[in-house]
N, C-alpha and C positions, 0 to 999 in steps of 0.2 A: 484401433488400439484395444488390449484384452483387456477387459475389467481387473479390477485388484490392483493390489501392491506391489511393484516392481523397483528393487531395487538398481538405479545404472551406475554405471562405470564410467566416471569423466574422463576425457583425454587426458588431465593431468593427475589419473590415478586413482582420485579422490571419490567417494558414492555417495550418492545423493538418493534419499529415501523420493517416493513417488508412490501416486494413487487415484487410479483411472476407474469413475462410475457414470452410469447411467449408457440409455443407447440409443444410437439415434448417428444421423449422416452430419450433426453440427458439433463441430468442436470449439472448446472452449479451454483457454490452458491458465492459471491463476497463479497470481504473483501477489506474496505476501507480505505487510508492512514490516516496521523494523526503524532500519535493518537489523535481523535477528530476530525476527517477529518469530512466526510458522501457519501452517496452511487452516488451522483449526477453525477459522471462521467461515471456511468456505468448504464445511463437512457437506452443509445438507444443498448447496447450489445444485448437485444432479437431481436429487429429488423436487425441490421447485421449477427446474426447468424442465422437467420428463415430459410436459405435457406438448414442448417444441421438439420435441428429439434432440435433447442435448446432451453430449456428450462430457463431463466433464476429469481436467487432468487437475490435480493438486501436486505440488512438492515445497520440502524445504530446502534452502538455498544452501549453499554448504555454508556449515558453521551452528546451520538452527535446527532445533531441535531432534530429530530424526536422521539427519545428515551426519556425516564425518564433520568433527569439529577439528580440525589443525588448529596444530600449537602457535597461539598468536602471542608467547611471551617472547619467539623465534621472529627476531625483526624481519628477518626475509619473506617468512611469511603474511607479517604485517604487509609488507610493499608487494608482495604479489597477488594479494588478495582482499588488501582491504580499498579497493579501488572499487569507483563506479565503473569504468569500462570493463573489470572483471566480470562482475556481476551481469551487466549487459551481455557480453558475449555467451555466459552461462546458460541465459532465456536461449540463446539460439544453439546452444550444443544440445539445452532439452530438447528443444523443439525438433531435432532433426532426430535425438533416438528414441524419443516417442511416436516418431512417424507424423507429424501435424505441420501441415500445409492448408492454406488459406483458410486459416482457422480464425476465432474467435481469441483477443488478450484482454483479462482484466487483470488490471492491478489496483493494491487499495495501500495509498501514503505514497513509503517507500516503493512500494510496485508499482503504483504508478505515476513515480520518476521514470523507474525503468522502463514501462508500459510505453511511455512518451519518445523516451530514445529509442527505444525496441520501432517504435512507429516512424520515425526517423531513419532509422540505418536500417533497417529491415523490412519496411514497409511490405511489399512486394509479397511477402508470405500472408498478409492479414485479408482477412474478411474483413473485422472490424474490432476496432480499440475501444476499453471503458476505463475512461482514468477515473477512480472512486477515492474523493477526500485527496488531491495533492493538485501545488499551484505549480508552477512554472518559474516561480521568483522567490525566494525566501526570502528577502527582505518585506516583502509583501505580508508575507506569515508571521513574521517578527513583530513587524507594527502592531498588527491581529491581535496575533496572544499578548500583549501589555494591552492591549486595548481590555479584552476578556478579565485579565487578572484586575485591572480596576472596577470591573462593573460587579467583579464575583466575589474581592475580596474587600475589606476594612482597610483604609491608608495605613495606617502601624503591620497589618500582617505585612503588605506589599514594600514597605520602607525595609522591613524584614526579610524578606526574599532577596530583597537584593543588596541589601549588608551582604548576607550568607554568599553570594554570587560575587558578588568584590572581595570577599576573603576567601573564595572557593572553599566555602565550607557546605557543600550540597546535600552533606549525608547528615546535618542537624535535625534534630530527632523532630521540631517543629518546624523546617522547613516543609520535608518530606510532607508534613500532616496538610501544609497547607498545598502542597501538591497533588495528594489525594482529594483536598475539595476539589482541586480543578478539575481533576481527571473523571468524577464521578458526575461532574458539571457537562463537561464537553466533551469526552473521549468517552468512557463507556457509560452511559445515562443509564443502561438496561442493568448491566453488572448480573447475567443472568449466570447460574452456578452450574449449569453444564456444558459452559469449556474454562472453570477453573481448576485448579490444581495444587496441590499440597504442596510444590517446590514452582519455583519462579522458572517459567522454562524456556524464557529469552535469553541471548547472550548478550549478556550485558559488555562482552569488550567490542561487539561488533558495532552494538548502539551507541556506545560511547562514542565510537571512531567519527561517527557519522553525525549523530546528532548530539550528544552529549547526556547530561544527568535524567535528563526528563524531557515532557512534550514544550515543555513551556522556557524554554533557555535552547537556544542553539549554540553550541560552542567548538562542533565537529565538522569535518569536509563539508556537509550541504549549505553548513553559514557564506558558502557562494557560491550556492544552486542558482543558478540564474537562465534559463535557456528560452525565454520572455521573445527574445528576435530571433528564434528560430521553428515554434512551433506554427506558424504557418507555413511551412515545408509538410505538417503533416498529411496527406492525401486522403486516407481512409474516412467512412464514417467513426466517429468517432461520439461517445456517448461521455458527459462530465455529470456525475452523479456524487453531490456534495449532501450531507445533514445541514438543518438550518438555524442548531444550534450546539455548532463542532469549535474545531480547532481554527481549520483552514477558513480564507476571508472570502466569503461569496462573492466581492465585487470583485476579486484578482476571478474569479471561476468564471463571472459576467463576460470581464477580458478577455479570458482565451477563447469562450463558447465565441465571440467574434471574431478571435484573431484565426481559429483553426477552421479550415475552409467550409467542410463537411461533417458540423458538428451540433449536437444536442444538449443544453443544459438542464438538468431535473433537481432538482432538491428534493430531501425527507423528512416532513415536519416530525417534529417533537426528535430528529435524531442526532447525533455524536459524530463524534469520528469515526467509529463505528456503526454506522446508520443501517447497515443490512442486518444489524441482529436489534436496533434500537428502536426501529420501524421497522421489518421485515416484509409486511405485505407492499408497503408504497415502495418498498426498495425493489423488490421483485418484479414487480407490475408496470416500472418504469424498464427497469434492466428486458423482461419478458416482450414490451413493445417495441425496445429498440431490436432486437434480434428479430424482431415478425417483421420490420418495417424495412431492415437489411435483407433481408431472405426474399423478401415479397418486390424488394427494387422500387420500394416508394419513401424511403428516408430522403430528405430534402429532394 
């Protein structure tokens, strides 16, 4: 694949931004959280991986930031694209017009739901899967984060959370605040100011759909994410790289690291849900040996 920016052409017309660095015979293709996330956390992944010859692809998913955003006030467009099997199928429409086969998939949350099903119905194309920061079960997650808001927050804030959540008042100007503790709690710890931004530049209808107001209430399609008896069907090596003090519940991460046949669990002290920019070298350095140990044919 050429280095740079290339914009593609989807079969259903639509163009999705794309951005291929570094060089080297391994590839690596990145799927970003959300849903409605974008690729920005995984700027400098070619440069920490240059020293494997890693290849790395970035894109945004259609709707995020960089991509064609469709009119999602146009119900039809809601039903044909606010699905998980859309999204799914779109990892493998990249993947075939960026030219990548038996490559390398991470994904981080949202991506690696996808990451997971991608592993699943598509297996066959992978070298090897990194699910970063997502379970297999979201009621697993649910439990989690109430668990979290009690250890982080005061009983009156939390009694208060969830008034606002039974009156679906989400947008209360001291909810949000107390959302923002969590978020600087367990989701970005680092809050480092070179990939912020003067405008908000998630979609917020696509998040919605899926998850709902925030990390901490599920109210959207994944409130029955559940694919718990099915991820040992996954075949590949398969690396589970969770922070140790995130969103997601490390003993559901325990589970899969056993339930998936040919798979590795790492944590990253001191990190978040975003643990590759919260701890960057222990995220690296685990990510760096799973690729030597696949490459080298001595992973399990």
């Amino acid at each position: 694949m050429k280095n740079g920016t290339h914009i593609i052409t989807l079969d259903n017309g639509y163009h999705l931004w794309t951005h291929t660095d570094g060089t080297g015979d391994i590839q690596l293709l990145t799927l970003h959280g959300g849903p409605g996330g974008n690729h920005e956390y995984y700027e400098n992944f070619a440069q920490k991986l240059a020293p494997l010859g890693v290849q790395v692809s970035m894109y945004d998913q259609l709707g995020s930031w960089y991509s064609d955003q469709p009119d999602f006030t146009d119900p039809e467009n809601r039903k044909r694209f606010l699905q998980t099997d859309y999204f799914l199928d779109e990892v493998e429409e990249v993947r075939q017009k960026l030219g990548l086969d038996h490559f390398y998939l991470i994904g981080q949350s949202w991506g690696g739901a996808l990451t997971m099903l991608y592993a699943l119905k598509y297996g066959q194309h992978l070298k090897g899967a990194i699910i970063s920061s997502m379970v297999d079960d979201i009621d697993e997650y649910v439990t989690h984060i109430n668990q979290v808001r009690q250890e982080a927050l005061p009983a009156d804030a939390i009694a208060y959370m969830k008034d606002c959540e039974a009156r679906n008042q989400l947008d209360d100007e001291r909810y949000q605040h107390y959302v923002d503790i969590l978020n600087a709690g367990y989701v970005d710890r680092k809050q480092p100011p070179a990939i912020s931004h003067l405008v908000d530049t998630s979609n917020e209808t696509i998040y919605n759909e899926f998850q709902g107001n925030n990390e901490f209430v599920v109210t959207g399609k994944l409130k029955h994410w559940n694919i718990s008896d099915q991820i040992h069907n996954i075949k590949v090596p398969t690396l589970l790289t969770f922070g140790e003090h995130e969103t997601m519940p490390l003993a559901t991460a325990k589970r899969m690291a056993q339930q998936i046949p040919h798979s590795r669990l790492v944590t990253t002290p001191n990190g978040g849900h975003h643990h590759m920019i919260d701890n960057a070298p222990v995220y690296f350095d685990h990510l760096t040996q799973f690729i030597k140990d696949v490459e080298n044919g001595t992973f399990n």
